[in-house]
C-alpha positions in Angstrom: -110.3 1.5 -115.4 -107.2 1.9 -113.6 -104.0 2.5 -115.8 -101.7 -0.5 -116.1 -98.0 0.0 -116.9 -96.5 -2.6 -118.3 -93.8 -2.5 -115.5 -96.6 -4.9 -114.6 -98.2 -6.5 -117.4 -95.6 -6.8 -120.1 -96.7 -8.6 -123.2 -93.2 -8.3 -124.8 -89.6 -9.9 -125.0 -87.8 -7.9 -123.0 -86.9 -8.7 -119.7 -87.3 -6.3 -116.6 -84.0 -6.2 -116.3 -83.5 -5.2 -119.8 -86.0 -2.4 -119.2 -84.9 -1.1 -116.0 -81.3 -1.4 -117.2 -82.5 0.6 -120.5 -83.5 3.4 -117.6 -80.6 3.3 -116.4 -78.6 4.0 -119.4 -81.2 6.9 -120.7 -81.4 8.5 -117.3 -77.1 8.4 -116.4 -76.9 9.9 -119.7 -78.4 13.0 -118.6 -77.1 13.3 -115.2 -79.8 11.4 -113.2 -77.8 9.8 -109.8 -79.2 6.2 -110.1 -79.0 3.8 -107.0 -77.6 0.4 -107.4 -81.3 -1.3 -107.6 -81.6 0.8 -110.7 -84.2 3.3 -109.5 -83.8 7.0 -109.5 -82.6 8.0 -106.1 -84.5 11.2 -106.3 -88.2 12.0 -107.5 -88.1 13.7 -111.2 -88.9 17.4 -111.0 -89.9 18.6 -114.3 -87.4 21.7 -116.0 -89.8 22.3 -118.7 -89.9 26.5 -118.7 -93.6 28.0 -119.5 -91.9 31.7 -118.6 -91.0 33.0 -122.3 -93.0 33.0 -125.4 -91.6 29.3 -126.3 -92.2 25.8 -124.2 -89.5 23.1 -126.2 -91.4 19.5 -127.6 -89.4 16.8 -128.7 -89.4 15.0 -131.9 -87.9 11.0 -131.5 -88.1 9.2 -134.5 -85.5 7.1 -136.5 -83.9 9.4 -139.1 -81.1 6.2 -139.9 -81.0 2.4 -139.8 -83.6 0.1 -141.3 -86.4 1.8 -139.6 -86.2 5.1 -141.0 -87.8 3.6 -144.6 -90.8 4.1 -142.0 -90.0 7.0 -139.9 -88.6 9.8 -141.7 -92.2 10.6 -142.9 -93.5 10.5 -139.8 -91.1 13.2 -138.6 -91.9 15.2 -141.7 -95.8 15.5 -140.2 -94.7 16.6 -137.1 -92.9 19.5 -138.4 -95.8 20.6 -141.1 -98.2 19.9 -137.6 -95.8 22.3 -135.2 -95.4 24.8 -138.0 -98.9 25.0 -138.8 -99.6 25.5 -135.2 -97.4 27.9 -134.7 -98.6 29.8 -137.7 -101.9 29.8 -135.9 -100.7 31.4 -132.5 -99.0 28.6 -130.7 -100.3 26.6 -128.0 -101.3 28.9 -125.0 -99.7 31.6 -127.0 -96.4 30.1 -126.8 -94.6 29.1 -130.0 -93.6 25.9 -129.9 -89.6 25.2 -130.2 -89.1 21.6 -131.6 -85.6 19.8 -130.4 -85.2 16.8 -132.6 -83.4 13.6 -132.1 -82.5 10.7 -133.9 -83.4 7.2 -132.5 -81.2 5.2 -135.1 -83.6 2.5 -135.3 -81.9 1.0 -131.6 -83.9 1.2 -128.5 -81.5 1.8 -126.6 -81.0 5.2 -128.5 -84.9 5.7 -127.8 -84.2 5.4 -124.1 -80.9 7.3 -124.2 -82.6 10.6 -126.2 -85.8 10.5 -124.6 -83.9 11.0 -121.3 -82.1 13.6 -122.9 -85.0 15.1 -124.1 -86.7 15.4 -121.1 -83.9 16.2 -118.3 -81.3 18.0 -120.9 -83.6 19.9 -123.5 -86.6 20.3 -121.1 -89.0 19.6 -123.5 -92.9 19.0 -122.2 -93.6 16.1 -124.2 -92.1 13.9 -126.4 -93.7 12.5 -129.7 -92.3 9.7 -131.8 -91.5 6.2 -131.7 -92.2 3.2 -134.0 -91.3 -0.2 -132.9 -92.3 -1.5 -130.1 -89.1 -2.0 -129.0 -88.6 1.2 -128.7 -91.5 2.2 -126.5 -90.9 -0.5 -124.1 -87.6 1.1 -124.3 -88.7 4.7 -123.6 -91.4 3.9 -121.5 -89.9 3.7 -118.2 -87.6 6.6 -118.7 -91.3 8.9 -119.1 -92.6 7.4 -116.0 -89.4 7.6 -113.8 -89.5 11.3 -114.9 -93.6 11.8 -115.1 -93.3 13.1 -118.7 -95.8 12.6 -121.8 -94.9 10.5 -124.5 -97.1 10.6 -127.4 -96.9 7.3 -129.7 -98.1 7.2 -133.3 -97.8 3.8 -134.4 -100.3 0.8 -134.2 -99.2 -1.4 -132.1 -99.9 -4.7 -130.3 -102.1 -4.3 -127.3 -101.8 -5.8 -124.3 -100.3 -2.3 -122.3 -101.2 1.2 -121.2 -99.2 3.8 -119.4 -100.3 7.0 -117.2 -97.1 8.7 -119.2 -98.2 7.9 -123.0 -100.9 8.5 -125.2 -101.4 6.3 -128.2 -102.6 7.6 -131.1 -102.3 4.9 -133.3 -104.7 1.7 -133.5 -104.8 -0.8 -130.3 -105.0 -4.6 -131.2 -109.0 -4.6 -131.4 -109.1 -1.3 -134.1 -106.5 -3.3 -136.6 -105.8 -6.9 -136.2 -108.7 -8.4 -135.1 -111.2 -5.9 -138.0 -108.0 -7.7 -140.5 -109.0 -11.3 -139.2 -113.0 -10.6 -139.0 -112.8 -9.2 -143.0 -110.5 -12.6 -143.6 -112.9 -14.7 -141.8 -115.9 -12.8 -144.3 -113.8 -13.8 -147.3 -114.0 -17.6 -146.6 -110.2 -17.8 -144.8 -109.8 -20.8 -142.8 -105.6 -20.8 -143.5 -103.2 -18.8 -142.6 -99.2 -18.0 -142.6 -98.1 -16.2 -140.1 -95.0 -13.7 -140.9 -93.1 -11.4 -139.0 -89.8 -9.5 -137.6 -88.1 -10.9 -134.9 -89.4 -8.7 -131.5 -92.0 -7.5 -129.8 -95.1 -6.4 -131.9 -95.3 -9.0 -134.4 -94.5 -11.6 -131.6 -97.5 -10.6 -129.5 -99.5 -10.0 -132.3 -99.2 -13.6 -133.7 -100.2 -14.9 -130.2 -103.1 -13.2 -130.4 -103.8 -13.9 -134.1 -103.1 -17.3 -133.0 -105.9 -17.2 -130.1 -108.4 -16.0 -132.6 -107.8 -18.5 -135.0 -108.3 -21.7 -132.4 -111.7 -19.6 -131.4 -112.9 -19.3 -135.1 -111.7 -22.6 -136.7 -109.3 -21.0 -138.7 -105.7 -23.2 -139.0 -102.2 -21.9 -138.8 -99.9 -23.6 -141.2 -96.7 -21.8 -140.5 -95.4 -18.9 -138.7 -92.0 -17.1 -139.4 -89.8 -14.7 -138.0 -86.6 -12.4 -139.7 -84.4 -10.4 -137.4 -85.4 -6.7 -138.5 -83.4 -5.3 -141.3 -83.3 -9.3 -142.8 -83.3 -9.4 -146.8 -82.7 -12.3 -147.2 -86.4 -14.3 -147.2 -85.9 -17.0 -150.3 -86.2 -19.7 -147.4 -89.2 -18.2 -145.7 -91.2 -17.4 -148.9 -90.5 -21.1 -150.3 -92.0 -22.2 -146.7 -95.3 -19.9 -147.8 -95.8 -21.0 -151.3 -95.7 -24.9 -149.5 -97.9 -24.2 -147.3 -100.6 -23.3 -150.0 -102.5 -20.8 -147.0 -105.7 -18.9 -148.1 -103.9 -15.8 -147.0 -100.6 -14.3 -145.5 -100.6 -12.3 -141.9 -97.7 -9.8 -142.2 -96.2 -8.2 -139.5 -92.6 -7.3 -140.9 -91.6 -3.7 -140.2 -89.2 -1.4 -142.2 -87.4 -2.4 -145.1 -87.5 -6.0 -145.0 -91.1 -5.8 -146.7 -88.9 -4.7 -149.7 -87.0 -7.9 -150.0 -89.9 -10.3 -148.7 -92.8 -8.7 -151.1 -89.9 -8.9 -153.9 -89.2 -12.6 -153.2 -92.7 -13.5 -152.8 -93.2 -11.8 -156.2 -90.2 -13.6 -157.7 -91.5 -17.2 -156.5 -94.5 -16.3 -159.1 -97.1 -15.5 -156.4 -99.1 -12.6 -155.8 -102.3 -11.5 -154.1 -105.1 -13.3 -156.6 -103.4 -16.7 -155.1 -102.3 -15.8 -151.7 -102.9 -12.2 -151.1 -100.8 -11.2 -147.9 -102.9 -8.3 -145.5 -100.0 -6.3 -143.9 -100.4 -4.2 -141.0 -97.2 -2.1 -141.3 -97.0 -1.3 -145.1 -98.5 2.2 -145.7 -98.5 4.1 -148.6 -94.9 5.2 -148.0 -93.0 1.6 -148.0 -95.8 1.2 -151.2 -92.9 2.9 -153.0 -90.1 1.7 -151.6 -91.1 -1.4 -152.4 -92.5 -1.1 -155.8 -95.8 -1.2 -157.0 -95.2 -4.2 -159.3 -94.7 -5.9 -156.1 -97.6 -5.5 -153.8 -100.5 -4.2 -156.1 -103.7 -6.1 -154.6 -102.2 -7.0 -151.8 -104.3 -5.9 -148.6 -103.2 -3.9 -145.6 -105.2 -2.9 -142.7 -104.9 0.7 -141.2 -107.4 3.1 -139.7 -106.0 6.2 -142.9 -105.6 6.3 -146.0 -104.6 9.0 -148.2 -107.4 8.1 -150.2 -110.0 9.0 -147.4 -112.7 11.4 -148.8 -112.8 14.1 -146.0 -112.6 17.7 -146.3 -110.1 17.7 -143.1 -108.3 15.0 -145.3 -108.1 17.3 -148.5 -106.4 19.4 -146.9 -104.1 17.7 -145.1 -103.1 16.3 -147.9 -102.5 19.6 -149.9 -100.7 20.8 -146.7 -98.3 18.0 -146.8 -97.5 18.2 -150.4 -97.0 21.3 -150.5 -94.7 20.9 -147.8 -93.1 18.5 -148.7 -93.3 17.9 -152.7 -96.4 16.2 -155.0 -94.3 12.8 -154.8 -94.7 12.7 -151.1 -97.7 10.6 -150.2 -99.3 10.4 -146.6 -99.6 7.3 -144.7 -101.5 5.9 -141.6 -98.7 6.5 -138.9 -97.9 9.7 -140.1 -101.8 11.3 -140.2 -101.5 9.7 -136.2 -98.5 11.6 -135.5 -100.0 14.6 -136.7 -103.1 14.2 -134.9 -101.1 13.7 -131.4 -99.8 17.2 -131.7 -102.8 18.3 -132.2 -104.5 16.6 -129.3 -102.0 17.2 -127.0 -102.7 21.3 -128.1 -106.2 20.8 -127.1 -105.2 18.6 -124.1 -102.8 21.5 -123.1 -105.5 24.2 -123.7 -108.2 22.6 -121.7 -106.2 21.9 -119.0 -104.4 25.4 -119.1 -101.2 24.2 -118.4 -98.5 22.2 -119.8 -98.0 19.9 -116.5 -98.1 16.5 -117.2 -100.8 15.5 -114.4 -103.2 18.2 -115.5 -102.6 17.7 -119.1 -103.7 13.6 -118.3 -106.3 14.7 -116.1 -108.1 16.8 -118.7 -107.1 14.2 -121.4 -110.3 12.4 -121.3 -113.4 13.7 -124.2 -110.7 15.6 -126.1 -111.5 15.6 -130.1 -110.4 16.5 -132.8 -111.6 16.4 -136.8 -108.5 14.2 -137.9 -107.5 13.6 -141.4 -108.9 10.2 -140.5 -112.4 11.2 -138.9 -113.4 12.7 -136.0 -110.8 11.1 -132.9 -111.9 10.9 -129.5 -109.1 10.4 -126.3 -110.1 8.0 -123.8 -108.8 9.2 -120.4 -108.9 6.0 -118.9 -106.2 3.5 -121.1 -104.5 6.9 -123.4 -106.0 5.1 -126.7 -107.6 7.1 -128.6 -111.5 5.8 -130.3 -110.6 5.2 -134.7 -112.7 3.5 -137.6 -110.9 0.8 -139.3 -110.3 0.5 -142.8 -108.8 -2.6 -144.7 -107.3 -1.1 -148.2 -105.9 -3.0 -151.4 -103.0 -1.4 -153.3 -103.7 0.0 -156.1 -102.0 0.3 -159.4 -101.3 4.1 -158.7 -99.5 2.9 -155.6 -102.4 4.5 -153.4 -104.8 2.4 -150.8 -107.9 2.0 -151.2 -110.6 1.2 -148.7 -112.5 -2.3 -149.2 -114.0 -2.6 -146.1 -114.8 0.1 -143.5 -115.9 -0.4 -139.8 -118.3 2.9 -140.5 -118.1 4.2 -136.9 -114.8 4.2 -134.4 -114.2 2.0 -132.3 -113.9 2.2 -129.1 -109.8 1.6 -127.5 -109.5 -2.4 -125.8 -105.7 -2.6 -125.5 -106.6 -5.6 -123.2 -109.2 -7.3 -125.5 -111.2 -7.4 -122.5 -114.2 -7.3 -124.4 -113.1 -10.8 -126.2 -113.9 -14.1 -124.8 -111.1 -16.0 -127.0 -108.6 -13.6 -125.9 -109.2 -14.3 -121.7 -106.1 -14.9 -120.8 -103.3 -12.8 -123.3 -102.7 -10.2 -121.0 
C-alpha cells in the first residue's frame, strides 16, 4: 500500500491553508526562502553531519501549557532511552547528542521548532509530539524537508506519512478493541466527550460509525476547548443522559476538573464507568485516585504488564527518575521509537531518511509492551491492546487483552461500517 499524506486525505480541522501557512512559519523561521504559493522555492538538502563521533536527534514535546501534565514524562523516557543507548555504544558507534525543544502545548510552536530542529540544529530525526494538532502541524514541515518524525501518541487514524513513524496505537489497536469490550459488557448507550480539535473529533465520528453498525445509541456528545476546567454543565448533561458508559477523549489537564466534577455530581464508574483513551498512569495522579478508581482506559501498556523487558524498564525508569514516577502508555511508545529507529538506522547503515524508510519494514523490537513489529508500508507499528481499570494503588490493570498484536489499519480498511471515514 502506497503511503498517503494527509496533504491528501486529512481527517482533521485544520484547513490546508492553515497547514501550509503553519510551513510557512516553521520553515521562515529557520531561513528557508518560501515563494508566495507557500512552497519551498528550493528542494530540502539534509545538514545532518554523520562525520564525528556524534549525529544530533531532537526531542519536541510540551515542557509548558496544559499539555505538559502529559508530556513531560514522555520526554523523561526519551532521555533514560538516548542515555541508555549511549551507554551501550551509540547507534553506528556514534553517540547520540539530544537538542531539546519545548513545544508549549501550541502547534504552531510544533511547526516553528521542528523546522528549527531540522534546518538549524541538524538533527536526523525528530521524536515527540502529542496532540494531534500538533502533528498536522509538524507534518508538512518533515515532508517539505524529507526528515523523520517519530510520533508516540495514539492517535485517530485516518493518515499516514512517508516522513513519520507512529509508534503509538492507530484507531483499530485502541478505539475500536474499547467499543468491542463495551459492546461484550452489554453497552447499547453512550456519551460521547471530548477536547475541542482534531483527535477526539475524528475519533467520535468514527465511534459514531460504529455505533449506527452495532445498534449502540449516542445520547450526547461534548466538546471543551483544551485546557477547559470548567465542566459542571457538561457533567450535568451526562448524569441526564443516564448512558451505560462514557467515551472520553479529553487530553491534558482537563481530565482533572471533568473526573473531579463527575465525581462531585455523586457518580462514578459502578453507575457510569467512563473508558478514557488518553488518561495513563501519569494523569492517574494528577487527577487523584479518589476520582477515577474503576474507571476504564484503553491503551496497548501498562506499567503493570508482567514482562521481563517490562521489569526492567520499569526499574530503569525509576531509578532514573525516582520510585514516585510511574510509566505510562505514551511514554513506553516513545521509548520504543528510539529504539526502533536504532535498529532502523543499523539495518539500513545509514542515517538517511530514504534508506532509513526503506529498511523500516520487519524491524522488532522486545518492547516494554511485547514484542513490536514496523510496518513499512503505513509507518504504524503491529501492538496487542489492553483495556485496564484503575486501581486503588493508582496503577492499571488489564481486564481484557487482545492476546496477540494487531496488525496497523490507520484507514479501517479492513471495516465494512467504517467505508467511507477516510
Amino acid at each position: 500500500m502506497r503511503l498517503r499524506s494527509t496533504s491528501h486525505h486529512r481527517a482533521t480541522r485544520l484547513s490546508t491553508v492553515t497547514l501550509a501557512a503553519l510551513c510557512v512559519i516553521a520553515l521562515s523561521a529557520c531561513g528557508a526562502r518560501v515563494d508566495a504559493g507557500g512552497t519551498s522555492s528550493a528542494a530540502a538538502e539534509s545538514c545532518v553531519d554523520t562525520s564525528g563521533d556524534t549525529v544530533k536527534i531532537g526531542f519536541l514535546n510540551s515542557l509548558s501549557g496544559t499539555m505538559a501534565i502529559s508530556e513531560q514524562t514522555v520526554h523523561d523516557s526519551l532521555q533514560l532511552a538516548a542515555k541508555e543507548i549511549n551507554a551501550d555504544g551509540g547507534v553506528l558507534g556514534k553517540q547520540l547528542e539530544v537538542v531539546s525543544e519545548d513545544g508549549q502545548s501550541e502547534p504552531t510552536v510544533f511547526a516553528e521548532k521542528a523546522g528549527k530542529l531540522i534546518t538549524s540544529d541538524c538533527v536526523a530525526a525528530v521524536f515527540g509530539g502529542w496532540t494531534s494538532a500538533s502533528r498536522k502541524a509538524m507534518l508538512p514541515v518533515f515532508e517539505s524537508q524529507d526528515s523523520l518524525l517519530f510520533y508516540p501518541v495514539q492517535y485517530e487514524g485516518l493518515e499516514s506519512s512517508p516522513n513519520i513513524f507512529y509508534t503509538g496505537a492507530t484507531t483499530n489497536q485502541q478505539i475500536v478493541p474499547a467499543l468491542d469490550y463495551l459492546v461484550e459488557q452489554g453497552t447499547k448507550s453512550l456519551f460521547l466527550v471530548g477536547s475541542d480539535y482534531v483527535f477526539p473529533r475524528t475519533a467520535n465520528k468514527i465511534i459514531n460509525a460504529y455505533a449506527e453498525a452495532h445498534d449502540i445509541e449516542i445520547v450526547g456528545e461534548e466538546y471543551a476547548p483544551l485546557g477547559h476546567t470548567d465542566f459542571s454543565t457538561i457533567v450535568n448533561k451526562v448524569k441526564s443522559a443516564d448512558a451505560d458508559a462514557v467515551f472520553n477523549t479529553l487530553n491534558g489537564d482537563s481530565n482533572v476538573a471533568f473526573f473531579k466534577e463527575y465525581n462531585n455530581a455523586g457518580m462514578s464508574a459502578d453507575d457510569m464507568p467512563v473508558v478514557s483513551v488518553s488518561i495513563a498512569e501519569e494523569e492517574v495522579g494528577g487527577i487523584g485516585v479518589d476520582n477515577v478508581e474503576g474507571q476504564l482506559t484503553a491503551w496497548n501498556y501498562y506499567q503493570t504488564v508482567d514482562s521481563p523487558a517490562n521489569t526492567a524498564f520499569v526499574k530503569a525508569f525509576k531509578a532514573e527518575y525516582g520510585e514516585d514516577r510511574p510509566t505510562s502508555d505514551p511514554m513506553e511508545a516513545a521509548y520504543t521509537s528510539l529504539y526502533l529507529w536504532k535498529a532502523m538506522v543499523e539495518k539500513a547503515k545509514s542515517f538517511a531518511t530514504d534508506d532509513v524508510t526503506a529498511a523500516a519494514d520487519g524491524v522488532t523490537y522486545d518492547a516494554p509492551e511485547g514484542e513490536v513489529v514496523v510496518n513499512g508500508d503505513n509507518h504504524h507499528i503491529a501492538k496487542t491492546a489492553l483495556i485496564g481499570k484503575i486501581g486503588a494503588d493508582g496503577l492499571i490493570h488489564t481486564e481484557w487483552s487482545s492476546k496477540e498484536p494487531i496488525e496497523p489499519d490507520p484507514y479501517l480498511e479492513g471495516y465494512d461500517w467504517a467505508d467511507g471515514l477516510s
